[in-house]
N, C-alpha and C positions, 0 to 999 in steps of 0.2 A: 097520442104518443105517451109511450111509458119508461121510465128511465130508472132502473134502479142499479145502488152503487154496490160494486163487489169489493167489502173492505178488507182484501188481505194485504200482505206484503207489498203488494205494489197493486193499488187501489185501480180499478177500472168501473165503467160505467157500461150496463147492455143496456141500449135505446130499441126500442121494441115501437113499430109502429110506418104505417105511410110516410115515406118522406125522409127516413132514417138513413139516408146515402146520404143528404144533406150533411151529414155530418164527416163526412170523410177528407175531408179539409185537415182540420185542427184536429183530424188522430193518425197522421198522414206524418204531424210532426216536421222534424229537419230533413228527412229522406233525400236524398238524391235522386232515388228510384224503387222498383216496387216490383214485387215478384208475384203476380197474378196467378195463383193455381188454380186449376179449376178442373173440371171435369167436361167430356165432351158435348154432355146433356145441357152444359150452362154456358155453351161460348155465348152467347145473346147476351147474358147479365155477365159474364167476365169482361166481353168487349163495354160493357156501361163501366164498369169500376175501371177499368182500362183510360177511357176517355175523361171518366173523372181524375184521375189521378193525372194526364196529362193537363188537365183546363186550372188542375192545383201546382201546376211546374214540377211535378214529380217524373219518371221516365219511367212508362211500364212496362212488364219483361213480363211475356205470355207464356203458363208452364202449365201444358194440357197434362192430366193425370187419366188413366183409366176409370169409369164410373163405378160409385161404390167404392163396398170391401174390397172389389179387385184390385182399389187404387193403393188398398196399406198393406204393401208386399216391399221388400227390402230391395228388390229391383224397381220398384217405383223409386223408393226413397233413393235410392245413387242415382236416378237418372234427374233429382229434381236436383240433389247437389250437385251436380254435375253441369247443369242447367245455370244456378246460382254461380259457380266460378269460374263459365264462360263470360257470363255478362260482367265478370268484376263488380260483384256484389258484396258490400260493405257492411261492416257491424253497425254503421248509423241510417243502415238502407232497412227496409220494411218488407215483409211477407204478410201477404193478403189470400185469404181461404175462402176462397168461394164457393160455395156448394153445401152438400149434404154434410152428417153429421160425418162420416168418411172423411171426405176431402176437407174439412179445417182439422179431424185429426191429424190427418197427414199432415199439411198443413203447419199447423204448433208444432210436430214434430220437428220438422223440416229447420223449422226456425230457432227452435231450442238447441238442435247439433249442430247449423254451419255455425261456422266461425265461432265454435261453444257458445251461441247464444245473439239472436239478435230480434228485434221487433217482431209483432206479426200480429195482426187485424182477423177479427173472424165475421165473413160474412154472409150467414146461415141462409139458405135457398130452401130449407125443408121444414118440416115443423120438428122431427127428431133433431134435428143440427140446433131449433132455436132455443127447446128446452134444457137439451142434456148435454151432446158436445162438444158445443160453441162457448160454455159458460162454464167456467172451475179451474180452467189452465190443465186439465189432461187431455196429455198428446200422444199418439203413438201409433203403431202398428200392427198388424199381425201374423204370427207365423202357421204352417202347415200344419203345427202342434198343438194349436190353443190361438183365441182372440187376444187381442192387447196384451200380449204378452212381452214385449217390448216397447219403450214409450219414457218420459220424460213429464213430471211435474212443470207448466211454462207458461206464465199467464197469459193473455193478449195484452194490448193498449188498450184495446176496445171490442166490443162487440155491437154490431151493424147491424139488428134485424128487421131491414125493410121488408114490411108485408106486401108491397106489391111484388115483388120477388117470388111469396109465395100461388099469387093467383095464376090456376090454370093445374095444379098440382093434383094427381088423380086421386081418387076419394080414398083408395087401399094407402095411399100414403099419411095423406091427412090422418087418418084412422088410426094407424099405426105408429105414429109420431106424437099424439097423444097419451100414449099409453105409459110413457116417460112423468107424463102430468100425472096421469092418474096414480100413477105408483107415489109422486110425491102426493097428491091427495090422501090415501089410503097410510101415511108413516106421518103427517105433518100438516095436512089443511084439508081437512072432511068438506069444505066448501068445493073444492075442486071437484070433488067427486059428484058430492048432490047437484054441483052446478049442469055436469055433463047428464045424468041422469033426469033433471027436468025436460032440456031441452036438447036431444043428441045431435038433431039435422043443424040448431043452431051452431054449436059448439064445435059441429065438423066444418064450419062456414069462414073461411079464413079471412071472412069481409065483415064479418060481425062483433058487436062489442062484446058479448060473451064468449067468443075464441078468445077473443084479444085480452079480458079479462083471465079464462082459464091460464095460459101459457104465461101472463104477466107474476100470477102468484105460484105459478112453479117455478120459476125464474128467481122468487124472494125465497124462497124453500130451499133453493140448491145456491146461494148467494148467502144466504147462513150458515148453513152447513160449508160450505168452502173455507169461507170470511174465518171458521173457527176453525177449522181442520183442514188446512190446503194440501198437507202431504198425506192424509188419511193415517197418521199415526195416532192418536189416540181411538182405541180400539172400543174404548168405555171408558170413561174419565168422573170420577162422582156420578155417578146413575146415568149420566150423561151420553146417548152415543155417537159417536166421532163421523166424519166423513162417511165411511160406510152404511150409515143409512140410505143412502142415495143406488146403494147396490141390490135394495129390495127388490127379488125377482130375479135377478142375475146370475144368481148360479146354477143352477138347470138351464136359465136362454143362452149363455153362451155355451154349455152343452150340446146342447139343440143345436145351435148355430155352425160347431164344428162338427157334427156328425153329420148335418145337413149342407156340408160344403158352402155353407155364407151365403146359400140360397133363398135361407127365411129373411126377412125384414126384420131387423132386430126388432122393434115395438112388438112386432108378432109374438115373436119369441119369448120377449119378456112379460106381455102379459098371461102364455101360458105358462110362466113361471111366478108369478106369483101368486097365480089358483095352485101352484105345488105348495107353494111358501106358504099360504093360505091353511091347506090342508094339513101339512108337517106342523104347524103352531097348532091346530084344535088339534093333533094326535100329544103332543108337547108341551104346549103350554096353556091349554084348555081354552082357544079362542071359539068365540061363539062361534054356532052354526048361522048366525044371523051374517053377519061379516065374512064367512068364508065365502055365503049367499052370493055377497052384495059384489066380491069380484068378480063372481061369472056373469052376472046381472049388469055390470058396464061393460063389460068386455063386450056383450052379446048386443048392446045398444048400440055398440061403435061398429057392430059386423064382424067381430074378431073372433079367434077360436077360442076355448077353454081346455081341449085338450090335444092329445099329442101321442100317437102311435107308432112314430116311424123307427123306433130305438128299443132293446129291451132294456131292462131296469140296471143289468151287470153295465152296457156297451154306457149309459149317462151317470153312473155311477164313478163309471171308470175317470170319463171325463170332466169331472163335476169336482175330483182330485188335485184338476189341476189349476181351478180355480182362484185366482189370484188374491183371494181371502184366506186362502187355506195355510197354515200355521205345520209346516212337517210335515204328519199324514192326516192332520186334525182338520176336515171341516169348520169351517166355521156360516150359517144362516146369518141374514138380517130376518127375523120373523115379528112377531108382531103379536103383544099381550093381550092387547084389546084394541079397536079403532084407534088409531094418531098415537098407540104408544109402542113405539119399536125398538127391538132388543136384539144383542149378538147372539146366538143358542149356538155353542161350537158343541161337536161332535154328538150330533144328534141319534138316538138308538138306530140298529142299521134298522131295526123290523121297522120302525115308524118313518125311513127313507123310501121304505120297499112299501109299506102299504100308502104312504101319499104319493107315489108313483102310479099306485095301483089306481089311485081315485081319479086320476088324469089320463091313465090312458086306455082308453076302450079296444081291448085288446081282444 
């Protein structure tokens, strides 16, 4: 069992490990009752948090969501409020996220807007929900226009990640839900990175102490970055860079993601974008050829792609605009000077947007 503390504003603790439900007693808190969302793929582990929170005298209120991105649409979110002020649900009552990285944004969302603001537990079912967004307090939604494009800064109580929860999870997931890790490897702990590279069958093994180790030290990665940048406002502070490191890769996969109708797996999509991010830094900021390497070289260990055809360069361009780092009409990359040192690069030349497109997509 791994337990590390996220020291922001209101201090929480992600328990990482077998047996991690254990704890949903004493983060359960005063509730009267408990608003269970979850998705259809997880009624078995929502009906367990269910029953746990009855055997803790809490009263739980079952709030199926659509699976997935399908579930963070604005008609989801009114039907869960909606849900909440049928059961007369209270500011000192609790929301509980069960599922994928989806369903707790939803989730925190849900919980940050009723009643402007009330409790809410996140308890990750995926490996993408365990590293990235179950842990930093961003919540939100998406519209027909752009991903999380609507959302709310909202921490949890807690975060819950029982790994038995994850056993049985198909290999495309696993796989892909790492790639959150790896991107904090490749900005913040090169150990992550060689770890998966030693041994990838192990690391894809969600029964083994090298998963358990991998996802633990992304978890302290993005538990600093938070702890010091909760609202992602500091942009660069003293050489320093702010929250935003954690969006290495992100601005071409949510591209991807909306061009591709929320069909790709984000992990997917983000590890083809940080072979862009990869490529744009040695066009920019003279990043080895050694390192641009080493992204296509784990991806490729994990089973993943490296690159990416389904878009021309104008149709990701366009979308990569709207990019919620983007400043006006100003781009802004998280890129990357050398291994573990990563940097803002805003408005990067268009030729060298257009030839690290080129080197991605086999066209």
């Amino acid at each position: 069992m791994r337990t590390i503390h996220v020291r922001t504003q209101q201090p929480y603790d992600v328990v990482i490990g077998v047996g991690a439900l254990d704890r949903l007693p004493e983060a359960l808190g005063g509730a009267s009752q408990a608003a269970v969302i979850f998705s259809s793929a997880l009624a078995v582990a929502a009906r367990e948090v269910a029953r746990r929170c009855e055997a803790a005298g809490v009263r739980p209120c079952l709030v199926e969501v659509p699976v997935g991105e399908a579930a963070k649409t604005t008609g989801t979110l009114d039907a869960c409020w909606r849900a909440l002020a049928r059961a007369d649900f209270t500011r000192s009552d609790v929301v509980i996220g069960v599922g994928g990285g989806a369903t707790t944004d939803l989730a925190g969302f849900v919980a940050a807007t009723f009643l402007r603001g009330c409790a809410w537990i996140a308890v990750p079912t995926s490996v993408l929900g365990l590293v990235d967004a179950a842990v930093g307090g961003k919540t939100g939604a998406d519209l027909p226009e752009g991903k999380n494009l609507i959302g709310a800064f909202w921490e949890p109580r807690a975060v819950l990640a029982d790994l038995d929860l994850l056993a049985g999870l198909p290999a495309d997931e696993v796989s892909s839900g790492l790639v959150e890790a790896v991107k904090m490897g490749f900005t913040s702990d090169r150990r992550i990175v060689s770890s998966v590279l030693d041994d990838p069958a192990e690391a894809l093994d969600v029964t083994s102490e090298r998963f358990l180790d991998v996802v633990a030290r992304a978890v302290r990665v993005k538990a600093a970055a938070v702890s010091d940048d909760l609202r992602e406002k500091t942009s660069q502070v003293g050489g320093q860079i702010g929250r935003e490191v954690l969006n290495y890769g992100h601005t071409l996969a949510h591209a991807i993601e909306t061009h591709e109708g929320y069909t790709w797996r984000h992990g997917v999509a983000v590890g083809v974008g940080m072979v862009y991010a990869a490529e744009l830094a040695r066009l920019t900021l003279r990043l080895s050829e050694a390192t641009v390497d080493l992204h296509r070289q784990v991806l490729t260990a994990l089973g993943l792609p490296t690159a990416y055809d389904g878009a021309t360069f104008e149709e990701v361009r366009a979308l990569m605009a709207r990019d919620k780092k983007t400043r006006g009409a100003h781009l802004r990359f998280v890129l990357l000077r050398a291994f573990g040192e990563p940097t803002i690069f805003p408005d990067p030349p268009e030729d060298a947007l257009r030839a690290a497109y080129a080197a991605i997509a086999p066209w």
